[in-house]
C-alpha positions as CSV (number, residue, x, y, z in Angstrom):
1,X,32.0,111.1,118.8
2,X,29.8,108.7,120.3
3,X,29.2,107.2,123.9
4,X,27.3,104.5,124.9
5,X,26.7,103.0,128.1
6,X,24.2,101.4,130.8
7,X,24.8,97.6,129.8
8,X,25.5,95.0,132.5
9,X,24.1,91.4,134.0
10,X,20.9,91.0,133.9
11,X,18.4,88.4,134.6
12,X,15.4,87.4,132.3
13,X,12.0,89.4,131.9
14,X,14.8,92.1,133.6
15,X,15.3,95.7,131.8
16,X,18.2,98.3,131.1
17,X,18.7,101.2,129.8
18,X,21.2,102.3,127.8
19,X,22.4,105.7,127.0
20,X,24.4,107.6,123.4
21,X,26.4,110.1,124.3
22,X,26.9,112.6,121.7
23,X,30.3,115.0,122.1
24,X,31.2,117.6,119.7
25,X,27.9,117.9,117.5
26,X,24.3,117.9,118.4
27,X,22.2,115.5,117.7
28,X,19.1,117.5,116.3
29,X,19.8,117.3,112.7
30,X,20.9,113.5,113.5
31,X,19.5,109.9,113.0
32,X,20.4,107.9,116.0
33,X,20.3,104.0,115.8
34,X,21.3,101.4,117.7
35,X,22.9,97.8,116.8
36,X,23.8,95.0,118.6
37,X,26.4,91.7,118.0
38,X,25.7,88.7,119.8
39,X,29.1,86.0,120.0
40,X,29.3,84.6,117.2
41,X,27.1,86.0,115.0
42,X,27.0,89.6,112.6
43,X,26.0,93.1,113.3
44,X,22.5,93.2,113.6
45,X,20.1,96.3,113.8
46,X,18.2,97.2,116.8
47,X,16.3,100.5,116.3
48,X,16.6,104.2,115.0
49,X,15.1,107.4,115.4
50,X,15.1,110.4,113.0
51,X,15.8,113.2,115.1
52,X,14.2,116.2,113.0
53,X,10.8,114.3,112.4
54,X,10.8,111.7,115.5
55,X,10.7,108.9,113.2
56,X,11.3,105.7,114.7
57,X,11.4,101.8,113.7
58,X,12.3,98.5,115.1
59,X,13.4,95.4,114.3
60,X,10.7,92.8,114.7
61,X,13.0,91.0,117.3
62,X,12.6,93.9,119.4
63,X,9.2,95.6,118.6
64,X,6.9,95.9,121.8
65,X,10.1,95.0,124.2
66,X,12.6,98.1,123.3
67,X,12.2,101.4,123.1
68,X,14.3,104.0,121.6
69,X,14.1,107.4,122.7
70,X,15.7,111.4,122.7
71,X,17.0,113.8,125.3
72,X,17.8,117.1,122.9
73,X,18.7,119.1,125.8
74,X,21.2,116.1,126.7
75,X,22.1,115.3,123.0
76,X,21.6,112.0,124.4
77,X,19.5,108.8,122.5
78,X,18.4,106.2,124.9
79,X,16.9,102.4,124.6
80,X,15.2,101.0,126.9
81,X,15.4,97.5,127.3
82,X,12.3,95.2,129.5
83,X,11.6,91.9,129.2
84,X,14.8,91.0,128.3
85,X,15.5,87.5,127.0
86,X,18.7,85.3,126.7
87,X,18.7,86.2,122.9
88,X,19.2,89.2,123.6
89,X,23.0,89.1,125.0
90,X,25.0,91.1,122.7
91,X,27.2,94.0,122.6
92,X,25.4,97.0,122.0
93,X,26.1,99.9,119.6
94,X,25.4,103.3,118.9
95,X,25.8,105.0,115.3
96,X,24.1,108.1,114.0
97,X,24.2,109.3,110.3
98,X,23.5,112.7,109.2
99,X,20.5,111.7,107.4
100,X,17.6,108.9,107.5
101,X,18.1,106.1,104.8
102,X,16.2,104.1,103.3
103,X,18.7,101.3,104.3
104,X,18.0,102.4,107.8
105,X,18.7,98.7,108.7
106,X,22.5,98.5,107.7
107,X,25.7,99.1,108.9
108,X,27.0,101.2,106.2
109,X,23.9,103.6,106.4
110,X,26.1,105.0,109.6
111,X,29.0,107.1,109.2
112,X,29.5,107.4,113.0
113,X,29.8,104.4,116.1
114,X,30.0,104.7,119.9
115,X,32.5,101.9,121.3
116,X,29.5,99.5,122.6
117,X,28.5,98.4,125.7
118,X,28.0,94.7,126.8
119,X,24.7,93.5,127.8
120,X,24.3,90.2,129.4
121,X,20.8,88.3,129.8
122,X,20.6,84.9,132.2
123,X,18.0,82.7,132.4
């Protein structure tokens, strides 16, 4: 099962961080990603980290602004979140798989989903 949590309000050029949660496995044979929905609009993907080799990607919305990282000890997955933009209000998702795959960037790659956690951006 998976937690996520740290959204909230705000402003622009602001940051967050948000935390996964894992409960009842660990994480270290895991890939952890993260997805977010904006109103109105699909499921898009956010980041992911391979937990057994540390790989890690982006989306290019993202790339330079978020970054995605790994507490084994906490079998946690965080993503930090600076210079946040309007844009960038959306609920935010956690979802791990037990394996990286090549289709990293879809929904259906993920066998597992946290509940999401609302993050709001004003200008």
């Amino acid at each position: 099962q998976l937690q996520a949590s740290g959204g909230g309000l705000v402003q622009a050029g602001g940051s967050l961080r948000l935390s996964c949660v894992a409960s009842g496995r660990t994480l270290s044979w895991y890939t952890s990603a993260w997805f977010r929905q904006a109103p109105g609009k699909e499921r898009e993907f956010v980041s992911v980290i391979n937990w057994s080799d540390g790989t890690i990607y982006y989306s290019d919305s993202v790339k330079g602004r978020f970054t995605i990282s790994r507490d084994n000890a906490k079998n946690t997955v965080y993503l930090q979140l600076d210079s946040l933009k309007p844009v960038d209000t959306a609920v935010y998702y956690c979802a791990g798989s037990p394996h990286l795959s090549v289709n990293y960037m879809f929904g259906y790659s993920y066998s597992h989903w946290g509940q999401g956690t609302l993050v709001t951006v004003s200008s």
